[in-house]
VOKE-255503 format. One record per residue: residue number from 0; x, z, y of N, C-alpha, C in turn. Coordinates in nm, 3 decimals, padded with zeros to 5 digits. Layout:
N
ATOM    k      npx      npz      npy     capx     capz     capy      cpx      cpz      cpy
ATOM  NUM        X        Z        Y        X        Z        Y        X        Z        Y
...
***
This chain:
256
ATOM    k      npx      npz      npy     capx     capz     capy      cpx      cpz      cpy
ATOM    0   01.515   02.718   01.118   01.464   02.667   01.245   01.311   02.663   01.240
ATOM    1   01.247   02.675   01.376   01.099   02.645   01.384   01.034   02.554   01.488
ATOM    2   00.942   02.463   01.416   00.863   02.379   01.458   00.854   02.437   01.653
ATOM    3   00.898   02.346   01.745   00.875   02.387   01.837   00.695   02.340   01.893
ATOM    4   00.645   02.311   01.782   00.487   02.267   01.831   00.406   02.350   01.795
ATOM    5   00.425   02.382   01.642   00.323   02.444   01.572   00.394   02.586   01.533
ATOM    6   00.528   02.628   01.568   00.627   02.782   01.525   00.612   02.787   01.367
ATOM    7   00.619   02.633   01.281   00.629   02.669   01.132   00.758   02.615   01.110
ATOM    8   00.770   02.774   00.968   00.957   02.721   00.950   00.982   02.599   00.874
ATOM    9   01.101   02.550   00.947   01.154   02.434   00.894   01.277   02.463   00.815
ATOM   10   01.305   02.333   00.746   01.477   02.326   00.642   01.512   02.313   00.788
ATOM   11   01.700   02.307   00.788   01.779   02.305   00.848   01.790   02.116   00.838
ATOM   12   01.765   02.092   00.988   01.830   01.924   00.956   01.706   01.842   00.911
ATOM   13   01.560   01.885   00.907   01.439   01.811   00.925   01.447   01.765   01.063
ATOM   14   01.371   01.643   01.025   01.368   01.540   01.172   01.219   01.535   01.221
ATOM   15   01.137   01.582   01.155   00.993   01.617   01.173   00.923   01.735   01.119
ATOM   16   00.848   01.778   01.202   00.756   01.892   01.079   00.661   01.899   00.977
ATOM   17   00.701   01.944   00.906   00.631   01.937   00.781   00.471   01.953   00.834
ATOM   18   00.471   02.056   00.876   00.322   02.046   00.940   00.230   02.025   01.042
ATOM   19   00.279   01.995   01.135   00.196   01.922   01.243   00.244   01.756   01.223
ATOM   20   00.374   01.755   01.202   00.418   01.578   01.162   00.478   01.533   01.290
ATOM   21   00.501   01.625   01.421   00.601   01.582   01.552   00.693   01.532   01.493
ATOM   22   00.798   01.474   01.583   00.918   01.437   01.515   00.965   01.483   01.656
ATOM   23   01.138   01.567   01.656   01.177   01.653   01.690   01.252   01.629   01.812
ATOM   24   01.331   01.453   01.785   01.360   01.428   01.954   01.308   01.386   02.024
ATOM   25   01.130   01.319   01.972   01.062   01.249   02.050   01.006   01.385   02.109
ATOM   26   00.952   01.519   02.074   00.894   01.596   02.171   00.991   01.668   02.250
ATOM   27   01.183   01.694   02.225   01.258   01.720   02.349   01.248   01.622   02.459
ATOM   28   01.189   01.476   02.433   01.256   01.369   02.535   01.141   01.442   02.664
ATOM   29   01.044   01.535   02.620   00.875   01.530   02.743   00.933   01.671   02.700
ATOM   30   01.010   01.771   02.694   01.014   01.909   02.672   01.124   01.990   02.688
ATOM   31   01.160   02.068   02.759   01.272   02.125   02.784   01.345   02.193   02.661
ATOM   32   01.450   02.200   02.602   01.536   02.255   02.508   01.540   02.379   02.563
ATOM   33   01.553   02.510   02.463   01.587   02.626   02.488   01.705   02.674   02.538
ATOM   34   01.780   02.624   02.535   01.982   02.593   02.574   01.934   02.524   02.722
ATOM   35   01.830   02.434   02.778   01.857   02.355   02.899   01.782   02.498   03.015
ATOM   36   01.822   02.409   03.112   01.797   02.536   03.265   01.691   02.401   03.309
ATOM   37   01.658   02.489   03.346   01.508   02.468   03.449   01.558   02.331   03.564
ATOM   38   01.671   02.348   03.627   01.732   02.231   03.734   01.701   02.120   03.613
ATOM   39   01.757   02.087   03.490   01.728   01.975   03.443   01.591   01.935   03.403
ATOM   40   01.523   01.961   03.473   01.367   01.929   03.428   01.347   01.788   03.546
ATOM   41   01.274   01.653   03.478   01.231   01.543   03.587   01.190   01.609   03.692
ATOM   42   01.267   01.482   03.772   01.239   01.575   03.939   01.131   01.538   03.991
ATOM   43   01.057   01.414   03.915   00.913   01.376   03.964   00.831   01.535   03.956
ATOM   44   00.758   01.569   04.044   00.637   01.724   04.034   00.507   01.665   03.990
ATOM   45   00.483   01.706   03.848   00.396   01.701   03.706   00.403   01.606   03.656
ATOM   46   00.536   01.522   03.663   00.565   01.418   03.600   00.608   01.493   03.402
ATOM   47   00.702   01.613   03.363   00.710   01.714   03.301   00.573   01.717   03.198
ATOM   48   00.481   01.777   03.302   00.360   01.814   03.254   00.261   01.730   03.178
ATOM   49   00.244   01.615   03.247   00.196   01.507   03.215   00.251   01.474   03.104
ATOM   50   00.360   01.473   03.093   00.468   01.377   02.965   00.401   01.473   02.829
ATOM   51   00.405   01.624   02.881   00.389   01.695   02.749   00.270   01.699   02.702
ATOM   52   00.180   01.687   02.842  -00.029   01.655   02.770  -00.005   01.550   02.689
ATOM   53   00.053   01.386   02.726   00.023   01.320   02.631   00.071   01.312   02.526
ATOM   54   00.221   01.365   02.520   00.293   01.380   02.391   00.212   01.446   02.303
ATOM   55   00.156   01.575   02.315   00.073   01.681   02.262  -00.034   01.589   02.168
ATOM   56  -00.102   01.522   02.299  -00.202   01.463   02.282  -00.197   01.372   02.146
ATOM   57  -00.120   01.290   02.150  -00.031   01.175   02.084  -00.052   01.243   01.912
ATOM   58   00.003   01.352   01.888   00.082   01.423   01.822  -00.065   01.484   01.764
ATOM   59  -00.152   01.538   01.805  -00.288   01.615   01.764  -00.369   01.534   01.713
ATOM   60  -00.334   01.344   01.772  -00.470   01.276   01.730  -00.381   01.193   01.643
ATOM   61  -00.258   01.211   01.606  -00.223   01.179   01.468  -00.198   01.280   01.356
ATOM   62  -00.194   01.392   01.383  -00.214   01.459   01.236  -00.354   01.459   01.239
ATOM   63  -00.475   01.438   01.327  -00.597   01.456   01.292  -00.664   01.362   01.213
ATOM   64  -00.598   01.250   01.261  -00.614   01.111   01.173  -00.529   01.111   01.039
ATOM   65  -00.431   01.148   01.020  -00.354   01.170   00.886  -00.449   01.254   00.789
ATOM   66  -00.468   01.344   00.848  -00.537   01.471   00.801  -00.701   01.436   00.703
ATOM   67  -00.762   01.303   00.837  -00.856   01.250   00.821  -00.876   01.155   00.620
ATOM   68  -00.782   01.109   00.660  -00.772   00.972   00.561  -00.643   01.003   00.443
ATOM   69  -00.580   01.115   00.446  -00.487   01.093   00.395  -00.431   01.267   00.415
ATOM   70  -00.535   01.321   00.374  -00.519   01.460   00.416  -00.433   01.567   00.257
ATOM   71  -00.378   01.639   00.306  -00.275   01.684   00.259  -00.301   01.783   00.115
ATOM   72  -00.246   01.783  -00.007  -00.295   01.771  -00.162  -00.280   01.945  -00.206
ATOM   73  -00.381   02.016  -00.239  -00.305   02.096  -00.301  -00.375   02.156  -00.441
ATOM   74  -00.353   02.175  -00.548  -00.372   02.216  -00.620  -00.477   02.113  -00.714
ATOM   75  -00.454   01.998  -00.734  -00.502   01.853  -00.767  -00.527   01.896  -00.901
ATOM   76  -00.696   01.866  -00.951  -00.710   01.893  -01.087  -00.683   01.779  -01.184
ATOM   77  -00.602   01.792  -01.271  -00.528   01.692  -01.361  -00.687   01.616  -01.388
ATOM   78  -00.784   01.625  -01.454  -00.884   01.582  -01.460  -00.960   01.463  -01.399
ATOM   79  -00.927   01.525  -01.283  -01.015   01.480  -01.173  -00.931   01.351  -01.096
ATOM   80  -00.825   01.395  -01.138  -00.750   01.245  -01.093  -00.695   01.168  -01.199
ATOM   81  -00.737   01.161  -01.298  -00.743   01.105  -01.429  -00.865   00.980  -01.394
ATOM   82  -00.971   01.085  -01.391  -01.052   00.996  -01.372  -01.138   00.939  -01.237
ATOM   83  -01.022   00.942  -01.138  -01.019   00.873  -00.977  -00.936   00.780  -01.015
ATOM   84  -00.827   00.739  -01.188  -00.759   00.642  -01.146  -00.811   00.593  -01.287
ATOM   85  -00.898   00.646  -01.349  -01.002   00.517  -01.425  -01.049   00.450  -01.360
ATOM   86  -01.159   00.470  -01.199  -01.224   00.432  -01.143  -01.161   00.321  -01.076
ATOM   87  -01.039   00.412  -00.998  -00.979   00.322  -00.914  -00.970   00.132  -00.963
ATOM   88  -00.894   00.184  -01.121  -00.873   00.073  -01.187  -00.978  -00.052  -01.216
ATOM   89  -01.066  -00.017  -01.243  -01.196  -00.039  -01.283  -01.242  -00.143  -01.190
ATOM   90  -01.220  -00.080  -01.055  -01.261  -00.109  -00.928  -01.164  -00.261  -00.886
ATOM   91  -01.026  -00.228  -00.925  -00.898  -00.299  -00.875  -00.955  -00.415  -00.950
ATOM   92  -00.987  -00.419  -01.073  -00.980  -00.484  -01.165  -01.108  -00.641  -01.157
ATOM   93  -01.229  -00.525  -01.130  -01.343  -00.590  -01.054  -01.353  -00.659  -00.945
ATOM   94  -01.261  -00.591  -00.856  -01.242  -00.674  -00.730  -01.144  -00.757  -00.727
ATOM   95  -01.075  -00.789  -00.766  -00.985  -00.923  -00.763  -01.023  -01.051  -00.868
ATOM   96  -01.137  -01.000  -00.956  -01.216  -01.128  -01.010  -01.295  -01.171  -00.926
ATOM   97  -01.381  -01.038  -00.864  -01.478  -01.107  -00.732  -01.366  -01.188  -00.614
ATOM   98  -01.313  -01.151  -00.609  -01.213  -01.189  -00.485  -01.167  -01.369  -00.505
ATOM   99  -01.114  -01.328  -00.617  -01.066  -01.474  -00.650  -01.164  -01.600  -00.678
ATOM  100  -01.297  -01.549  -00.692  -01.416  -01.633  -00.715  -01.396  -01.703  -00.616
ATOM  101  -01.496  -01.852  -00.624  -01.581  -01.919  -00.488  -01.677  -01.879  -00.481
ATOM  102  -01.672  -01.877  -00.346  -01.829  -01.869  -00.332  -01.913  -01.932  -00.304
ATOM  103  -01.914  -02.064  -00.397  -02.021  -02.126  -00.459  -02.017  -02.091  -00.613
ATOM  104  -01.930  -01.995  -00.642  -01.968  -01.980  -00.793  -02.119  -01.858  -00.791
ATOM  105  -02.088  -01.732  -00.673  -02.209  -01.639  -00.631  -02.168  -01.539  -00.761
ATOM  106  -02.058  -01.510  -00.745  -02.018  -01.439  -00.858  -02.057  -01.233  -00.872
ATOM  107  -02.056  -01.255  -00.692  -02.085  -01.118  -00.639  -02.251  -01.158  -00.643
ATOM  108  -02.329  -01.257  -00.625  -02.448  -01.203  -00.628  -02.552  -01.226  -00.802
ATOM  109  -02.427  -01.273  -00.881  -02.495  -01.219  -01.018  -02.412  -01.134  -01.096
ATOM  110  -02.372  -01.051  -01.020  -02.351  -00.923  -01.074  -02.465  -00.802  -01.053
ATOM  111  -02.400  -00.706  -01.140  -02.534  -00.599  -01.164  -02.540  -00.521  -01.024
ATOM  112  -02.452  -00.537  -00.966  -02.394  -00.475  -00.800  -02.495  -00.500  -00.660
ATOM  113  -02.533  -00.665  -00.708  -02.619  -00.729  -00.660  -02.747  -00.637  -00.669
ATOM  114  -02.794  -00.631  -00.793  -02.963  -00.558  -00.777  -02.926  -00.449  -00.726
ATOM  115  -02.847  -00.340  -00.673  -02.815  -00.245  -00.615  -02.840  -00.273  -00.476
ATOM  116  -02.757  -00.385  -00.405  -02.734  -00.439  -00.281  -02.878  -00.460  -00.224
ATOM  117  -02.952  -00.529  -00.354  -03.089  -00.594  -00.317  -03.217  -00.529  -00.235
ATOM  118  -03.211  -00.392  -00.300  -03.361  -00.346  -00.228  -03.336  -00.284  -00.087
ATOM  119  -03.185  -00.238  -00.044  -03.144  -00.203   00.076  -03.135  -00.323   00.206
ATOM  120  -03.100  -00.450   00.139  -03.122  -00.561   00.197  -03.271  -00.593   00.251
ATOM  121  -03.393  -00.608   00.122  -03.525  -00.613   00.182  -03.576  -00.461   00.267
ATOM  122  -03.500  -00.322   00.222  -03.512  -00.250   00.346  -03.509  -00.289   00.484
ATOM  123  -03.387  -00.374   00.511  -03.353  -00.365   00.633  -03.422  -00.477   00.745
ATOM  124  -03.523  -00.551   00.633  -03.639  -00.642   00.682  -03.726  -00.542   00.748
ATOM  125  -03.794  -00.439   00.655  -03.886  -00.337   00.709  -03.835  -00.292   00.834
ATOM  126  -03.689  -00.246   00.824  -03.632  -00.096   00.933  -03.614  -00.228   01.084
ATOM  127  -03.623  -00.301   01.062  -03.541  -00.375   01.207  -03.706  -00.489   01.204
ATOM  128  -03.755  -00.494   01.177  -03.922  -00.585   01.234  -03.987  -00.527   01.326
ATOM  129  -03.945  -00.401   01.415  -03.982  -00.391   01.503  -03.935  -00.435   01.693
ATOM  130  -03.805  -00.515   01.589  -03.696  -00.564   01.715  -03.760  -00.763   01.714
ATOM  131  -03.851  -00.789   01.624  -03.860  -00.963   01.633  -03.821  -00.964   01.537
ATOM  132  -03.858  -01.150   01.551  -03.841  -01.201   01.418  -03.713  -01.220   01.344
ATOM  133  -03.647  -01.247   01.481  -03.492  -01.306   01.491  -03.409  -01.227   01.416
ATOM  134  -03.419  -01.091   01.479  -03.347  -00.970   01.389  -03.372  -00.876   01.268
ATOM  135  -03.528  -00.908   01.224  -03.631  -00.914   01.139  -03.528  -00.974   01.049
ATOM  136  -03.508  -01.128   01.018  -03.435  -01.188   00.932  -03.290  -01.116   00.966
ATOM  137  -03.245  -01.064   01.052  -03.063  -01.045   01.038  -03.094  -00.931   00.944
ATOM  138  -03.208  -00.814   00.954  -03.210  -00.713   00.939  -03.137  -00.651   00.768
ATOM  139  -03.187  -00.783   00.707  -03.156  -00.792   00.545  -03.026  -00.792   00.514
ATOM  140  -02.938  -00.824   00.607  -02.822  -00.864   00.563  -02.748  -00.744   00.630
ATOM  141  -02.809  -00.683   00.784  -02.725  -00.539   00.826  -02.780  -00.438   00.687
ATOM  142  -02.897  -00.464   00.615  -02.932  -00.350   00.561  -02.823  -00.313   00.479
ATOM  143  -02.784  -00.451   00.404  -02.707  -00.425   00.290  -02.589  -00.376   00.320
ATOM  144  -02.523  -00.452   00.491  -02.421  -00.387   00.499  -02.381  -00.229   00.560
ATOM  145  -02.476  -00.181   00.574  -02.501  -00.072   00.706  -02.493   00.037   00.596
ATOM  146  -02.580   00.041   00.439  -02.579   00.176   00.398  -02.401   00.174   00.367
ATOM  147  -02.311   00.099   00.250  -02.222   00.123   00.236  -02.127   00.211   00.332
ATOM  148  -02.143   00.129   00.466  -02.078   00.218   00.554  -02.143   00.331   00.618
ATOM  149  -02.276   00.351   00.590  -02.316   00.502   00.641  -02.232   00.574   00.500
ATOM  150  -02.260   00.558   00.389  -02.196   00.648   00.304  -02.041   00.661   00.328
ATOM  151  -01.966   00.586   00.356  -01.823   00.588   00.409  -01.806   00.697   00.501
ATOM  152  -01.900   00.646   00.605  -01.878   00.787   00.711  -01.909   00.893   00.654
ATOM  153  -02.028   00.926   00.568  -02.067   01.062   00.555  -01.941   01.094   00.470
ATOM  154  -01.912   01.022   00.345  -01.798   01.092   00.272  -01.685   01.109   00.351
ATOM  155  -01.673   01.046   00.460  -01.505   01.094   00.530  -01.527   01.198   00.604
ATOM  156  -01.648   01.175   00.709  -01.639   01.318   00.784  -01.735   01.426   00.793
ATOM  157  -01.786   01.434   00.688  -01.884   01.488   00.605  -01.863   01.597   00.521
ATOM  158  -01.832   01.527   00.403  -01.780   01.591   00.311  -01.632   01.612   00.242
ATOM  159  -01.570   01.528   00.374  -01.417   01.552   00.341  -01.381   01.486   00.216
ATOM  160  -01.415   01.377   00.161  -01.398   01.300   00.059  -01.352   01.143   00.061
ATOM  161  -01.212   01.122   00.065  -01.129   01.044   00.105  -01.138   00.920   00.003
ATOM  162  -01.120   00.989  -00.093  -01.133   00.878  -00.234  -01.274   00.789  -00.210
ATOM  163  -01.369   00.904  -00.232  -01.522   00.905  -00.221  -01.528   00.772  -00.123
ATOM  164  -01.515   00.763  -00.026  -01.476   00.721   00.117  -01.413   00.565   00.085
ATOM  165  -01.301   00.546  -00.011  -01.255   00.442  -00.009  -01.335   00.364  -00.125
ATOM  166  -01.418   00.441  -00.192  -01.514   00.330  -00.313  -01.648   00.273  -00.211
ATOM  167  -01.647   00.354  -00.115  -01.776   00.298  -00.030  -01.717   00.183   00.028
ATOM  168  -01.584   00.203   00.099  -01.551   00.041   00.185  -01.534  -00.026   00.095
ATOM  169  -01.502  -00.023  -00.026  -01.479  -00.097  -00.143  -01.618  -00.162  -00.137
ATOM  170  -01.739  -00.112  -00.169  -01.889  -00.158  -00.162  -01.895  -00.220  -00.023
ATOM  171  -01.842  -00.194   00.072  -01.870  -00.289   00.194  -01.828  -00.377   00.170
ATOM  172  -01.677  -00.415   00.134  -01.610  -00.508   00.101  -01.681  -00.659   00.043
ATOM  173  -01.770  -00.583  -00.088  -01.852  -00.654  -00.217  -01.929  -00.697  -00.079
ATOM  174  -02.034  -00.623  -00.050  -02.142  -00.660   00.017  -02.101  -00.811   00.071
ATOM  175  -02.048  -00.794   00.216  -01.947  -00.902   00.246  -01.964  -01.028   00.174
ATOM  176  -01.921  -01.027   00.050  -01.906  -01.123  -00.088  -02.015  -01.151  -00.147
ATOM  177  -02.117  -01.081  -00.150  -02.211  -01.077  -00.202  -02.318  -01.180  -00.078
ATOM  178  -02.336  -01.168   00.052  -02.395  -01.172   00.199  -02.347  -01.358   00.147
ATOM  179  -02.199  -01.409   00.109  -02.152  -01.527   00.143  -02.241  -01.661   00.095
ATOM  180  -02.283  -01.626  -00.047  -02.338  -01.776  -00.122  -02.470  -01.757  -00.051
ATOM  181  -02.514  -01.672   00.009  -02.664  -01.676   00.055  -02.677  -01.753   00.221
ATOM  182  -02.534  -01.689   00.277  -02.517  -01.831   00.405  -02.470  -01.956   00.396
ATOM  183  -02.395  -01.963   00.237  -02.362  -02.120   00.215  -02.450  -02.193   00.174
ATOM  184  -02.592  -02.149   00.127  -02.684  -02.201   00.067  -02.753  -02.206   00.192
ATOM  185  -02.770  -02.205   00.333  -02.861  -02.246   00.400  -02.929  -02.360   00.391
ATOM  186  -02.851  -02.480   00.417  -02.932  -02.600   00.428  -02.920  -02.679   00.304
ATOM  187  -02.855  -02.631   00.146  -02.875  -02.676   00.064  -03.012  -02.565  -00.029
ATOM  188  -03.026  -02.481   00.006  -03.143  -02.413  -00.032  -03.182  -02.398  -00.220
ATOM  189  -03.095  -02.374  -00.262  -03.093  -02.386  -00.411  -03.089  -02.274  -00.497
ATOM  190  -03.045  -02.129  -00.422  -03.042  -02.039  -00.462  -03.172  -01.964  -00.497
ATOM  191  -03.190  -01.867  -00.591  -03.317  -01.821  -00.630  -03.362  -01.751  -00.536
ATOM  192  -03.469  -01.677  -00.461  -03.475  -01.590  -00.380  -03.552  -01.528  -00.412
ATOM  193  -03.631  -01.366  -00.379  -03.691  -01.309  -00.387  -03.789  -01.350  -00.429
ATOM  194  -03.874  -01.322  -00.546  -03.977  -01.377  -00.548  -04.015  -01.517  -00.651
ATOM  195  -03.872  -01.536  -00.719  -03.880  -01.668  -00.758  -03.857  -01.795  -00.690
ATOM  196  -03.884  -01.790  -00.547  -03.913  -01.924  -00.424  -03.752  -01.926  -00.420
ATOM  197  -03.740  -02.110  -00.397  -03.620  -02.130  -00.352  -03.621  -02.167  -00.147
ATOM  198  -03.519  -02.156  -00.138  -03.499  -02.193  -00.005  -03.566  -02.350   00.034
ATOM  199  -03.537  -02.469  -00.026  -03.566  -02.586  -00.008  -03.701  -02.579  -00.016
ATOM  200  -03.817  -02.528  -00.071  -03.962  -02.559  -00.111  -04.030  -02.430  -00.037
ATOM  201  -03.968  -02.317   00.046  -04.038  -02.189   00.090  -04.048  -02.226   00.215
ATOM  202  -04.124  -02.200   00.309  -04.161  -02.163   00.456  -04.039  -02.162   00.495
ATOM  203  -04.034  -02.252   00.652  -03.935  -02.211   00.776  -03.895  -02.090   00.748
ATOM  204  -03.805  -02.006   00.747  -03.803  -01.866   00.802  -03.824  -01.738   00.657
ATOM  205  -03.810  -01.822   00.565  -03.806  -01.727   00.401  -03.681  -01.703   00.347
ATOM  206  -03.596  -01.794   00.414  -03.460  -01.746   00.353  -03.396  -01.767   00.502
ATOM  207  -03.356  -01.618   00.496  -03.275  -01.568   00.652  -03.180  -01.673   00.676
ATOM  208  -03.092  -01.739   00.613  -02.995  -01.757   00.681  -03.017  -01.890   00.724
ATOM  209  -03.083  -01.959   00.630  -03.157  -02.100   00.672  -03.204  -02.098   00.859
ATOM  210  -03.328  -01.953   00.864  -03.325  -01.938   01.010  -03.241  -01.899   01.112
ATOM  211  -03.156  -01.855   01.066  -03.055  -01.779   01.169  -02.988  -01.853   01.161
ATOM  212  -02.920  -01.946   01.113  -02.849  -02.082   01.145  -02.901  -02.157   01.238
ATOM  213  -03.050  -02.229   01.212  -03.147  -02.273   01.245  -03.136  -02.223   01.392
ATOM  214  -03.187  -02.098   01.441  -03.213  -02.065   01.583  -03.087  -02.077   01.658
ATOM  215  -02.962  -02.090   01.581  -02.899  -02.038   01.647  -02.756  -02.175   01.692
ATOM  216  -02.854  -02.303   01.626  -02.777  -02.414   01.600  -02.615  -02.411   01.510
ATOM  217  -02.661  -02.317   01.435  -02.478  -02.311   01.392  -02.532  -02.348   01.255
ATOM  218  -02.640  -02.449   01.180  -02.631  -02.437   01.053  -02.543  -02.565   01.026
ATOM  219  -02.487  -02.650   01.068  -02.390  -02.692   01.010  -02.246  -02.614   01.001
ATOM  220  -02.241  -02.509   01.059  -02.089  -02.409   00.979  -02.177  -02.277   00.884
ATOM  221  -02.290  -02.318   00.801  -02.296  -02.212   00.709  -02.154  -02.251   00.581
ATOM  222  -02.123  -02.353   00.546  -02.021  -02.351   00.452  -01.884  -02.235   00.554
ATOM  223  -01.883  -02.253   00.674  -01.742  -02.178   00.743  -01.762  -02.079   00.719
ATOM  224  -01.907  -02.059   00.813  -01.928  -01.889   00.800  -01.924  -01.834   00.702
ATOM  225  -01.981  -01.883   00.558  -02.000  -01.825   00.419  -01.842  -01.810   00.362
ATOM  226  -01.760  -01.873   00.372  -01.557  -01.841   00.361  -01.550  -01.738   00.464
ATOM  227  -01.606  -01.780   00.587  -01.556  -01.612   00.628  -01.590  -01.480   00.588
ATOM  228  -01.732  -01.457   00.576  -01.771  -01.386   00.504  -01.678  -01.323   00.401
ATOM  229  -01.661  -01.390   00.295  -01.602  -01.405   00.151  -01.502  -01.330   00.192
ATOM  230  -01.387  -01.447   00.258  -01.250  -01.320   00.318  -01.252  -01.254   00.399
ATOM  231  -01.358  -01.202   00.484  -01.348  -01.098   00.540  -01.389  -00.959   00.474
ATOM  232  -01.467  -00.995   00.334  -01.497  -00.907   00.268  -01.395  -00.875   00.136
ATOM  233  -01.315  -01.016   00.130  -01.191  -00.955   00.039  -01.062  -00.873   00.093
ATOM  234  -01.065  -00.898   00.260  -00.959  -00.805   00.276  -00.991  -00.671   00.300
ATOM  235  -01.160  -00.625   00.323  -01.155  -00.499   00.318  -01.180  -00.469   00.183
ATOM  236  -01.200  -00.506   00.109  -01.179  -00.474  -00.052  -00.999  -00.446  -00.063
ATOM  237  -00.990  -00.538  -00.033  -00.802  -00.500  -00.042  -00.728  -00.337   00.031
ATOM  238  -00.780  -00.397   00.145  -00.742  -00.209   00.221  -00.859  -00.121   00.180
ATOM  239  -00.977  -00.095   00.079  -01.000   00.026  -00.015  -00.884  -00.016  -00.086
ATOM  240  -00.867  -00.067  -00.153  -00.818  -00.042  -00.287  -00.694  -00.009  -00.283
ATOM  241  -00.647  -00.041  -00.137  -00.478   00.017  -00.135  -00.525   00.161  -00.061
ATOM  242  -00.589   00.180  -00.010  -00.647   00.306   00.034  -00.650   00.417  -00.080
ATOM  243  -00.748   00.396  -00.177  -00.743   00.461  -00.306  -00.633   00.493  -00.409
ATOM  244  -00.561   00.355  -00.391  -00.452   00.398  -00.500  -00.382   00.495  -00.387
ATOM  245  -00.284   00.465  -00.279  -00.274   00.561  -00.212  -00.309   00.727  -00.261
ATOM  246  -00.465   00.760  -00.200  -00.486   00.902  -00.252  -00.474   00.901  -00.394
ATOM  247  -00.449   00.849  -00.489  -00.451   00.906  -00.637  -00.308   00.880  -00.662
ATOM  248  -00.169   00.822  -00.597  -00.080   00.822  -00.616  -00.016   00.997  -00.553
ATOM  249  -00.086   01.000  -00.437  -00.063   01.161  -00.402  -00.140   01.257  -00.504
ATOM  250  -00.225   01.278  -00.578  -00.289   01.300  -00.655  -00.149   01.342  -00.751
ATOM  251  -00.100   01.273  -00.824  -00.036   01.250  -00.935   00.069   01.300  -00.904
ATOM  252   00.175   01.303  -00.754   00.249   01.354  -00.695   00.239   01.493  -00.675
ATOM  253   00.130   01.557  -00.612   00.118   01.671  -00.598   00.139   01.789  -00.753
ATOM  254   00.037   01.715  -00.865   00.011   01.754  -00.959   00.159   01.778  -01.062
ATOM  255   00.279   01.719  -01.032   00.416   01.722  -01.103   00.449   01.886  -01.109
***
């Protein structure tokens, strides 16, 4: 038998195609069978038509998205996914100590991950001081989070690098975790900052989050915001890391 979407041959008794990924009675329910006559077609006029644009539709922007994130294995170098599931591990391993931390322990920001995070953070003072002061101070904290996910995008639709792709949200994830003890420390101001200066003894407006609480009257929920932070950055640590094992479990699959 053949794929009535894409004309690729199928086993006898597949319920979907191997390669476009339709499934076979959902595109007869919007499609006429080769055995049916023309009288049985909906009697609504381009009701038919319609059904099959979006089915189509439906059907193109999910293998494109499959394709995207989870795109299909062939010829997997034993090597190379050897050591995508050192990493992976490495990664799993790292992130569920950060994860499980408080964050008043700042476990993500004395790690070595941190001085990485750091100079993209005071970047993003420079790149955004032309928007005010206000966003001047946010700017440090999009900096840090903004490259991880520019590299995410470039490795997904870029360079077609899926794995690649899931160690970056993995780094968004951190960031996240890393962003938290620096908003819980607003109005206790104890943390070291740039420079040596602590928050409690530096200028109005030297440690961002102190001000952006400050302007924005929300510094009595820096302890909330700083937990949200935290888990909002452990569950995208969680979906990389199930992301990754994912591609290196196909990895290992393909490679049998």
């Amino acid at each position: 038998m053949y794929c009535p979407n894409c004309d690729a041959e199928q086993a006898d008794g597949n319920t979907t195609c191997k390669r476009c990924g339709i499934v076979f009675e959902k595109y007869w329910e919007y499609h006429l069978r080769p055995d049916e006559s023309a009288d049985k077609a909906p009697a609504a006029p381009g009701t038919q038509h319609r059904h099959s644009s979006n089915a189509r539709m439906r059907t193109e922007t999910h293998t494109a998205m499959r394709e995207l994130f989870l795109p299909a294995v062939t010829g997997a170098n034993p090597l190379h996914t050897w050591a995508k599931a050192a990493l992976l591990a490495a990664l799993i391993l790292w992130g569920l100590s950060l994860i499980g931390s408080s964050v008043a322990s700042n476990a993500a920001g004395e790690s070595f991950l941190h001085l990485i995070n750091l100079p993209f953070h005071e970047a993003g003072h420079v790149i955004f001081r032309p928007f005010g002061e206000f966003v001047t101070s946010l700017g440090g904290t999009l900096g840090q989070l903004l490259m991880p996910l520019i590299a995410m995008l470039v490795l997904l639709l870029q360079t077609r690098d899926p794995f690649g792709a899931s160690v970056a949200l993995w780094w968004l994830g951190e960031n996240f975790l890393d962003i938290a003890p620096y908003i819980n420390d607003a109005r206790a101001g104890v943390l070291p900052l740039v420079g040596g200066n602590f928050g409690h003894s530096s200028p109005y407006g030297f440690h961002d989050w102190e001000y952006l609480l400050t302007e924005t009257g929300l510094l009595h929920l820096d302890h909330s915001l700083a937990l949200a932070s935290h888990l909002l950055g452990s569950l995208i640590m969680l979906l990389a890391m199930a992301w990754g094992a994912l591609l290196v479990y196909r990895d290992f699959t393909a490679a049998r």
